[in-house]
Backbone as CSV, one residue per row, in Angstrom:
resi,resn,N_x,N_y,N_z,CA_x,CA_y,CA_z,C_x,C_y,C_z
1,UNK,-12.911,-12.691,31.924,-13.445,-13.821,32.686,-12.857,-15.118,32.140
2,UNK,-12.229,-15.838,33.069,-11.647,-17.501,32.771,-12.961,-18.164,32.439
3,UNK,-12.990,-18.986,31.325,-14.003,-20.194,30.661,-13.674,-21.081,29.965
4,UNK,-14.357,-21.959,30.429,-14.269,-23.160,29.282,-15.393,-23.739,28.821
5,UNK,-15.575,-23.280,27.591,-16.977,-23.814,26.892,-17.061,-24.799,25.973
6,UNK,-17.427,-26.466,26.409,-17.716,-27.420,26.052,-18.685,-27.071,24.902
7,UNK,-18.720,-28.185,24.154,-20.255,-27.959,23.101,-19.595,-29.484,22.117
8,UNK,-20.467,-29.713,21.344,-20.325,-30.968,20.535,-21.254,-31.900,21.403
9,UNK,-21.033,-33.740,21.345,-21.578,-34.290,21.705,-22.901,-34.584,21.070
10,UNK,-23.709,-35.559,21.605,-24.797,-35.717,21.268,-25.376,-37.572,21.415
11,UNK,-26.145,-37.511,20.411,-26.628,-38.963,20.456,-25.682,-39.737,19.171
12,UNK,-25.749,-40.857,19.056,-24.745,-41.931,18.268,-24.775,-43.193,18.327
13,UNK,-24.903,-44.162,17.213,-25.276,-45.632,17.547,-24.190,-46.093,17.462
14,UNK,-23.577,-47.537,18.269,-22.322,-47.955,18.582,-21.558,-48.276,17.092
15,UNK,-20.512,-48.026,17.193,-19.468,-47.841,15.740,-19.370,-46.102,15.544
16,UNK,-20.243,-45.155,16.168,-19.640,-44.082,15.026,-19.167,-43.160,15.889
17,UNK,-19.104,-42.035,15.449,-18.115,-40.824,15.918,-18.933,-39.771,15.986
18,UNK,-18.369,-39.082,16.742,-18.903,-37.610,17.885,-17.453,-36.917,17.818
19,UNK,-17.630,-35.666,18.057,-16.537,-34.705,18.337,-17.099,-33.933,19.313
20,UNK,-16.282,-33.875,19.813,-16.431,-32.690,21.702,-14.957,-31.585,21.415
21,UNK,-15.871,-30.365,21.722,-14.644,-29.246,21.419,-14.801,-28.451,23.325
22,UNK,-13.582,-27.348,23.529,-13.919,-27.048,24.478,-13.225,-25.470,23.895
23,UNK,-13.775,-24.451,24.036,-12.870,-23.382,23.897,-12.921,-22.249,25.099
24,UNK,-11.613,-22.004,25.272,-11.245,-21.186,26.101,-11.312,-19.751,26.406
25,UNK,-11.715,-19.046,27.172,-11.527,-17.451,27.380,-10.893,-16.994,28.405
26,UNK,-10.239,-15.945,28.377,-9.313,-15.403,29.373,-7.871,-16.175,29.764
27,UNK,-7.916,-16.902,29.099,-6.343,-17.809,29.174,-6.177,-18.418,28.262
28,UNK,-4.978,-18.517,27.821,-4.425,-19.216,26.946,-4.275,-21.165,26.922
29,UNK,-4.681,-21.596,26.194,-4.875,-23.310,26.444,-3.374,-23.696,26.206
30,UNK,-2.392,-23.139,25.677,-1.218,-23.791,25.202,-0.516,-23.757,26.810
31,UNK,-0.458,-22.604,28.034,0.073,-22.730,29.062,-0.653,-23.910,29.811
32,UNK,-1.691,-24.387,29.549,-2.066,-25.440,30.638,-1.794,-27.173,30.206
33,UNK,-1.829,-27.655,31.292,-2.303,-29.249,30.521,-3.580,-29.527,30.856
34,UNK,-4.253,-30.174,29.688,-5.276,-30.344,29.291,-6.139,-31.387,29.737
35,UNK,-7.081,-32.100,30.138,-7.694,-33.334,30.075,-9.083,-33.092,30.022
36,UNK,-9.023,-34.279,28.974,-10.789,-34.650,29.057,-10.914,-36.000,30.094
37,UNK,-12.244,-35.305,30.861,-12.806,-36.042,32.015,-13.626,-36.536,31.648
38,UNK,-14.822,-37.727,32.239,-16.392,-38.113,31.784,-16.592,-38.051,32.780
39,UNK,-17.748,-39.072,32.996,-18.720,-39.408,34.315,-19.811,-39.685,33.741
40,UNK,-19.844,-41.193,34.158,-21.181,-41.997,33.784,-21.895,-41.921,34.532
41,UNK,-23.409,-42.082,34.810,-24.385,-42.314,35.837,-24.104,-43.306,36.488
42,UNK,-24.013,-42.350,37.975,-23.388,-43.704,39.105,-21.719,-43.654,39.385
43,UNK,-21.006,-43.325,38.489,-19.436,-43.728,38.302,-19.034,-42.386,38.996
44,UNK,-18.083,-42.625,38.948,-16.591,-41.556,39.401,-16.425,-40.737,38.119
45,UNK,-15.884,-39.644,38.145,-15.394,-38.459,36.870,-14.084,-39.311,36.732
46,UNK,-14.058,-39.802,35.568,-12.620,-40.484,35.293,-11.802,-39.754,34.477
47,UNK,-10.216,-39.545,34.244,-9.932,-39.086,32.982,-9.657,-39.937,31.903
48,UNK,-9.667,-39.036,30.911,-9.751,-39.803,29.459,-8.668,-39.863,29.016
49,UNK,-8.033,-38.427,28.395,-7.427,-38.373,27.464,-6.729,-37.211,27.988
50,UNK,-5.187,-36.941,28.033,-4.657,-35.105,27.894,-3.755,-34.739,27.609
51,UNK,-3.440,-33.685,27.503,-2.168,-33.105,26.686,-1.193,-31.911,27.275
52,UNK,-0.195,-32.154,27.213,0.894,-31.370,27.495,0.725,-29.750,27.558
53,UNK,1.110,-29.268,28.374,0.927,-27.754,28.249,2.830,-27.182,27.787
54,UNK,2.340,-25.900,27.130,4.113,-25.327,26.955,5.019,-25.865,28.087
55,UNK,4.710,-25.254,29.124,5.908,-25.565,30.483,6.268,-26.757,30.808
56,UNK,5.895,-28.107,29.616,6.130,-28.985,29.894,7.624,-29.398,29.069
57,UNK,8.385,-30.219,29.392,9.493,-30.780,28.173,8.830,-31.881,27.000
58,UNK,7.616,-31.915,27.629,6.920,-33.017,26.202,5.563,-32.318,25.664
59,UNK,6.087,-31.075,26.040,5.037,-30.022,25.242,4.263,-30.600,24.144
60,UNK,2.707,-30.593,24.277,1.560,-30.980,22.956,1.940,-32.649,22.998
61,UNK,2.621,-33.551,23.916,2.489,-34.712,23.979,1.450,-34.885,24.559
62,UNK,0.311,-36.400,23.839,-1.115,-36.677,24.008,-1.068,-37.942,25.129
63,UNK,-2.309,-38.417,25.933,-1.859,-38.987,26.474,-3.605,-39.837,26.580
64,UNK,-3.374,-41.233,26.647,-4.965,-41.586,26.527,-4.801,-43.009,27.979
65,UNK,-6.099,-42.925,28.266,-6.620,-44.461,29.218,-6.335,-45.444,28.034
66,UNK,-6.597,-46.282,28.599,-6.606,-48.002,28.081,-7.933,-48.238,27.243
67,UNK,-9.011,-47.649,28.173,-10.666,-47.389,27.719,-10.926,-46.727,26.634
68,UNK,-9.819,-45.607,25.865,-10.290,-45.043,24.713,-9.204,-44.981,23.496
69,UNK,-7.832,-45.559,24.345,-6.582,-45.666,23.468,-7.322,-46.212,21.955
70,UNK,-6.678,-45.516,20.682,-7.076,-46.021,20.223,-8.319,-46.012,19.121
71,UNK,-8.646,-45.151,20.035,-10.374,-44.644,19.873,-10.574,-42.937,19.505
72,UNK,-9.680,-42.812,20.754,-10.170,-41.237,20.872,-8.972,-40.460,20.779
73,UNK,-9.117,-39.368,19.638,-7.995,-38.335,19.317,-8.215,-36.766,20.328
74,UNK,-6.966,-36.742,20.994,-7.140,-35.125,21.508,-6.432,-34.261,20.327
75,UNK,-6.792,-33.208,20.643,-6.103,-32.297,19.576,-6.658,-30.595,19.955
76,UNK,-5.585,-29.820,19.466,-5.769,-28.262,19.966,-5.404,-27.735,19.010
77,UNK,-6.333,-26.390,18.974,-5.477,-25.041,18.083,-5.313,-24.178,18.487
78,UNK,-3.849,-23.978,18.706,-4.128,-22.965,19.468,-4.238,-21.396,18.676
79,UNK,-4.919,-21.153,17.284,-4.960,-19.967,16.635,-6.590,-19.728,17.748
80,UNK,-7.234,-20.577,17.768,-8.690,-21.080,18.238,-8.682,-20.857,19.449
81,UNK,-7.646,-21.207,20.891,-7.487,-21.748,21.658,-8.347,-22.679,22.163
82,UNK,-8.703,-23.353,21.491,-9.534,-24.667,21.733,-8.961,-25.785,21.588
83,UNK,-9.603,-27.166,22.150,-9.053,-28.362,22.229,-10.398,-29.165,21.862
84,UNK,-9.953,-30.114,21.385,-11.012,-31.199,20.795,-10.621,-32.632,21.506
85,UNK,-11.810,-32.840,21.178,-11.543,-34.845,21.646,-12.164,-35.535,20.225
86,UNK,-11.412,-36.206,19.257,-12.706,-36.588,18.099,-12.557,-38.313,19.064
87,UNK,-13.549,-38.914,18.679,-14.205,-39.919,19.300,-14.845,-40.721,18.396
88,UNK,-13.818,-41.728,17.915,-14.062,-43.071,17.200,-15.003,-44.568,17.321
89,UNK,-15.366,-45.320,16.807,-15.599,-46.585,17.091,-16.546,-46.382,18.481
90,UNK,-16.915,-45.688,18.454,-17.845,-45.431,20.048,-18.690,-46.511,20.516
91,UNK,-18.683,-46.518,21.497,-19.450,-48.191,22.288,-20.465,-47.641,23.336
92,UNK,-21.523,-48.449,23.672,-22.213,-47.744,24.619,-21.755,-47.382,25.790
93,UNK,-20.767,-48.448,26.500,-20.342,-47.705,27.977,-19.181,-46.156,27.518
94,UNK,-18.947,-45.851,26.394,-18.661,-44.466,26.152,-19.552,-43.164,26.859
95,UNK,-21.015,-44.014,26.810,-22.058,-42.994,27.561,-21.728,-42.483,28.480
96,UNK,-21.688,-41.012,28.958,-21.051,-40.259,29.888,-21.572,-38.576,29.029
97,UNK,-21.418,-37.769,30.638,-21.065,-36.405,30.029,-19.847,-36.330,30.303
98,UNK,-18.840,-35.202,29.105,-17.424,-35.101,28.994,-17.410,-33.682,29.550
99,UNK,-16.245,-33.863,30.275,-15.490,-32.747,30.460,-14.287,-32.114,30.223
100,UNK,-13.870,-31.125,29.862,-12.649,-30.575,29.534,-12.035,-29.565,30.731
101,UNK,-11.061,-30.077,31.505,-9.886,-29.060,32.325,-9.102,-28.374,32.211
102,UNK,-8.416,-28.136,32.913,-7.173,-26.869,32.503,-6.414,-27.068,33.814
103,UNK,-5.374,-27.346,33.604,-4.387,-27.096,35.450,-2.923,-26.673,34.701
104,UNK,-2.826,-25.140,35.236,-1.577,-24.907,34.752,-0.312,-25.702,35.677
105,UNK,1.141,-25.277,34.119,2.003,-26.226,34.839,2.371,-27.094,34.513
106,UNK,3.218,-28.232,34.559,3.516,-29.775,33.968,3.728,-30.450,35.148
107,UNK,2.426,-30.980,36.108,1.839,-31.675,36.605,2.002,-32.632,36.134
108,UNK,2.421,-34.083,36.616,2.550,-35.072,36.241,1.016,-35.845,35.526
109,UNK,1.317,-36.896,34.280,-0.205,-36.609,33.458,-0.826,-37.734,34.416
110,UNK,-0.197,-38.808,34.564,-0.390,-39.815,35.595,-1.531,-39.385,36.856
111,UNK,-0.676,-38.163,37.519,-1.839,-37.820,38.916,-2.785,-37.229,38.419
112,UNK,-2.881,-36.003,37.642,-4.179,-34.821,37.088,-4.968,-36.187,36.127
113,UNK,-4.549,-37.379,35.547,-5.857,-37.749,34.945,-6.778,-38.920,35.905
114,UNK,-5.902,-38.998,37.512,-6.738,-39.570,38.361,-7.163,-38.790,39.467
115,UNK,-7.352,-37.307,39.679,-7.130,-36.302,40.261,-7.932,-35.423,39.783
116,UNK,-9.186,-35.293,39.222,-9.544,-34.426,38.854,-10.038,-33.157,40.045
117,UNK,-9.713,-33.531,41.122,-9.610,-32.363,42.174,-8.551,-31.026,41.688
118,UNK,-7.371,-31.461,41.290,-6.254,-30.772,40.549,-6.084,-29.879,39.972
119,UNK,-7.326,-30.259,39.328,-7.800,-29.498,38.010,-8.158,-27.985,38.528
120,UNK,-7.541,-26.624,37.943,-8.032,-25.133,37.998,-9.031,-25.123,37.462
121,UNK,-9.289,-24.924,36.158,-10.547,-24.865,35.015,-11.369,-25.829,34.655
122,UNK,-12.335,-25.683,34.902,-13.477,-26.731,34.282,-14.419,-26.327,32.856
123,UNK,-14.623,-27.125,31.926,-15.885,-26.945,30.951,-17.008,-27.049,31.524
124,UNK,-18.139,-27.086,31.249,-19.553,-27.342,31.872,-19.937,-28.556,32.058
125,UNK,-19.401,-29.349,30.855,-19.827,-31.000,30.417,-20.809,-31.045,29.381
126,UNK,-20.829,-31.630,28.628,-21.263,-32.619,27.401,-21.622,-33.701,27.550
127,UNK,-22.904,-33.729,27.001,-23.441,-35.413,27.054,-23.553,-35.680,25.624
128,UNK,-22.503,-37.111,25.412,-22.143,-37.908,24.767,-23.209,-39.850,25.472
129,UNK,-24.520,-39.816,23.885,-24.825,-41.201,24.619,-24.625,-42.093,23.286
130,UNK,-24.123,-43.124,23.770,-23.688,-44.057,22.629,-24.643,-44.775,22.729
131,UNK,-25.687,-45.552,21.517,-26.933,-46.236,21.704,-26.621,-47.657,21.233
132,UNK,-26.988,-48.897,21.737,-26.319,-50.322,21.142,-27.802,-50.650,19.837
Protein backbone atom coordinates (compact mmCIF):
# COMPACT_ATOMS: atom_id res chain seq x y z
CA UNK A 1 0.00 0.00 0.00
CA UNK A 2 1.35 3.69 -1.15
CA UNK A 3 1.61 6.13 2.20
CA UNK A 4 2.68 8.94 3.51
CA UNK A 5 2.78 9.32 7.16
CA UNK A 6 3.18 12.82 8.53
CA UNK A 7 3.81 13.03 12.41
CA UNK A 8 5.92 15.76 14.33
CA UNK A 9 4.44 19.17 14.78
CA UNK A 10 2.78 20.51 17.62
CA UNK A 11 2.43 23.63 19.78
CA UNK A 12 5.51 26.39 19.97
CA UNK A 13 5.97 29.99 21.11
CA UNK A 14 7.25 32.45 18.37
CA UNK A 15 11.25 32.09 18.02
CA UNK A 16 11.43 28.27 18.33
CA UNK A 17 11.52 25.14 16.35
CA UNK A 18 9.30 22.13 15.45
CA UNK A 19 10.29 19.31 13.14
CA UNK A 20 7.67 17.64 10.75
CA UNK A 21 8.81 14.21 9.31
CA UNK A 22 6.81 12.34 6.63
CA UNK A 23 7.69 8.65 5.93
CA UNK A 24 6.92 6.70 3.11
CA UNK A 25 5.51 3.11 2.23
CA UNK A 26 5.30 1.30 -0.89
CA UNK A 27 7.54 3.71 -2.85
CA UNK A 28 10.57 4.91 -2.77
CA UNK A 29 10.93 8.93 -1.80
CA UNK A 30 14.28 9.33 -3.75
CA UNK A 31 12.11 8.67 -7.30
CA UNK A 32 9.72 11.50 -6.48
CA UNK A 33 9.91 15.27 -5.95
CA UNK A 34 8.99 16.20 -2.81
CA UNK A 35 7.03 19.23 -1.25
CA UNK A 36 5.88 20.40 1.86
CA UNK A 37 2.43 22.05 1.59
CA UNK A 38 0.42 24.04 4.62
CA UNK A 39 -2.92 25.55 4.86
CA UNK A 40 -3.94 28.05 7.27
CA UNK A 41 -7.55 28.53 8.41
CA UNK A 42 -9.29 30.25 5.65
CA UNK A 43 -6.12 30.24 3.16
CA UNK A 44 -5.25 28.22 0.12
CA UNK A 45 -2.77 24.91 0.61
CA UNK A 46 0.36 26.80 -0.33
CA UNK A 47 3.76 25.21 -0.99
CA UNK A 48 6.60 25.58 1.19
CA UNK A 49 9.52 23.98 0.60
CA UNK A 50 10.77 20.81 -2.03
CA UNK A 51 13.17 18.73 -3.29
CA UNK A 52 14.42 17.12 -6.27
CA UNK A 53 13.62 13.60 -7.05
CA UNK A 54 16.51 11.10 -8.83
CA UNK A 55 15.01 11.71 -12.45
CA UNK A 56 15.83 15.06 -11.98
CA UNK A 57 19.44 16.71 -13.30
CA UNK A 58 19.42 18.71 -9.91
CA UNK A 59 18.72 15.61 -8.08
CA UNK A 60 18.27 16.29 -3.89
CA UNK A 61 18.35 20.12 -4.98
CA UNK A 62 16.12 22.03 -2.11
CA UNK A 63 13.93 24.57 -2.96
CA UNK A 64 12.05 27.12 -0.43
CA UNK A 65 9.13 30.23 -0.69
CA UNK A 66 10.24 33.64 0.29
CA UNK A 67 7.84 32.94 3.57
CA UNK A 68 10.21 30.31 5.04
CA UNK A 69 13.60 30.85 3.07
CA UNK A 70 15.76 30.88 5.56
CA UNK A 71 13.80 29.43 8.20
CA UNK A 72 12.94 26.14 7.15
CA UNK A 73 15.33 23.13 6.28
CA UNK A 74 14.01 20.16 3.98
CA UNK A 75 15.95 17.17 4.22
CA UNK A 76 15.60 13.20 3.42
CA UNK A 77 17.00 9.81 4.17
CA UNK A 78 16.68 7.90 2.10
CA UNK A 79 18.09 4.62 4.33
CA UNK A 80 14.53 5.84 6.22
CA UNK A 81 12.76 6.86 3.15
CA UNK A 82 11.58 9.75 4.88
CA UNK A 83 11.76 13.48 4.47
CA UNK A 84 11.77 16.14 7.09
CA UNK A 85 11.03 19.84 7.22
CA UNK A 86 13.08 21.21 10.52
CA UNK A 87 11.43 24.62 11.13
CA UNK A 88 13.33 27.55 12.61
CA UNK A 89 12.65 31.02 14.11
CA UNK A 90 8.87 30.14 13.83
CA UNK A 91 6.32 33.09 13.81
CA UNK A 92 2.73 32.84 14.38
CA UNK A 93 1.39 33.16 10.79
CA UNK A 94 3.65 29.77 10.45
CA UNK A 95 0.28 28.41 12.02
CA UNK A 96 -1.02 25.93 9.55
CA UNK A 97 -1.40 22.11 9.19
CA UNK A 98 1.66 20.76 6.98
CA UNK A 99 1.64 18.58 4.39
CA UNK A 100 4.04 16.37 2.66
CA UNK A 101 3.61 15.17 -1.35
CA UNK A 102 5.09 13.04 -3.69
CA UNK A 103 4.67 13.60 -7.69
CA UNK A 104 6.88 11.38 -9.55
CA UNK A 105 9.22 12.75 -12.23
CA UNK A 106 11.10 16.21 -12.56
CA UNK A 107 8.14 18.35 -12.84
CA UNK A 108 9.11 21.70 -12.89
CA UNK A 109 9.54 22.92 -8.89
CA UNK A 110 8.02 26.32 -9.89
CA UNK A 111 4.42 24.64 -11.07
CA UNK A 112 4.09 21.45 -8.34
CA UNK A 113 4.82 24.13 -5.46
CA UNK A 114 1.79 26.27 -6.86
CA UNK A 115 -0.13 23.20 -8.02
CA UNK A 116 -0.75 21.16 -5.42
CA UNK A 117 -3.46 19.44 -7.66
CA UNK A 118 -0.15 17.74 -9.28
CA UNK A 119 0.68 16.20 -6.57
CA UNK A 120 0.25 11.85 -6.70
CA UNK A 121 0.86 11.26 -2.89
CA UNK A 122 -0.36 13.00 -0.05
CA UNK A 123 0.62 12.85 3.95
CA UNK A 124 -2.43 13.29 6.18
CA UNK A 125 -1.25 16.79 7.59
CA UNK A 126 0.21 18.08 10.75
CA UNK A 127 -0.75 20.80 12.84
CA UNK A 128 2.00 23.07 13.51
CA UNK A 129 0.60 26.30 15.89
CA UNK A 130 3.04 28.95 16.52
CA UNK A 131 1.78 30.99 19.74
CA UNK A 132 2.88 35.01 19.94
Amino acid sequence: EVQLQASGGGLVQAGGSLSVSCAASGFALDDYVIVWFRQAPGKEREGISGREGISSISYRETYYTDAVKGRFTISSDSAKNTVYLQMNSLKPEDTAVYYCAAVRGSPSMSVVLTSPWSMHYWGKGTQVTVSS
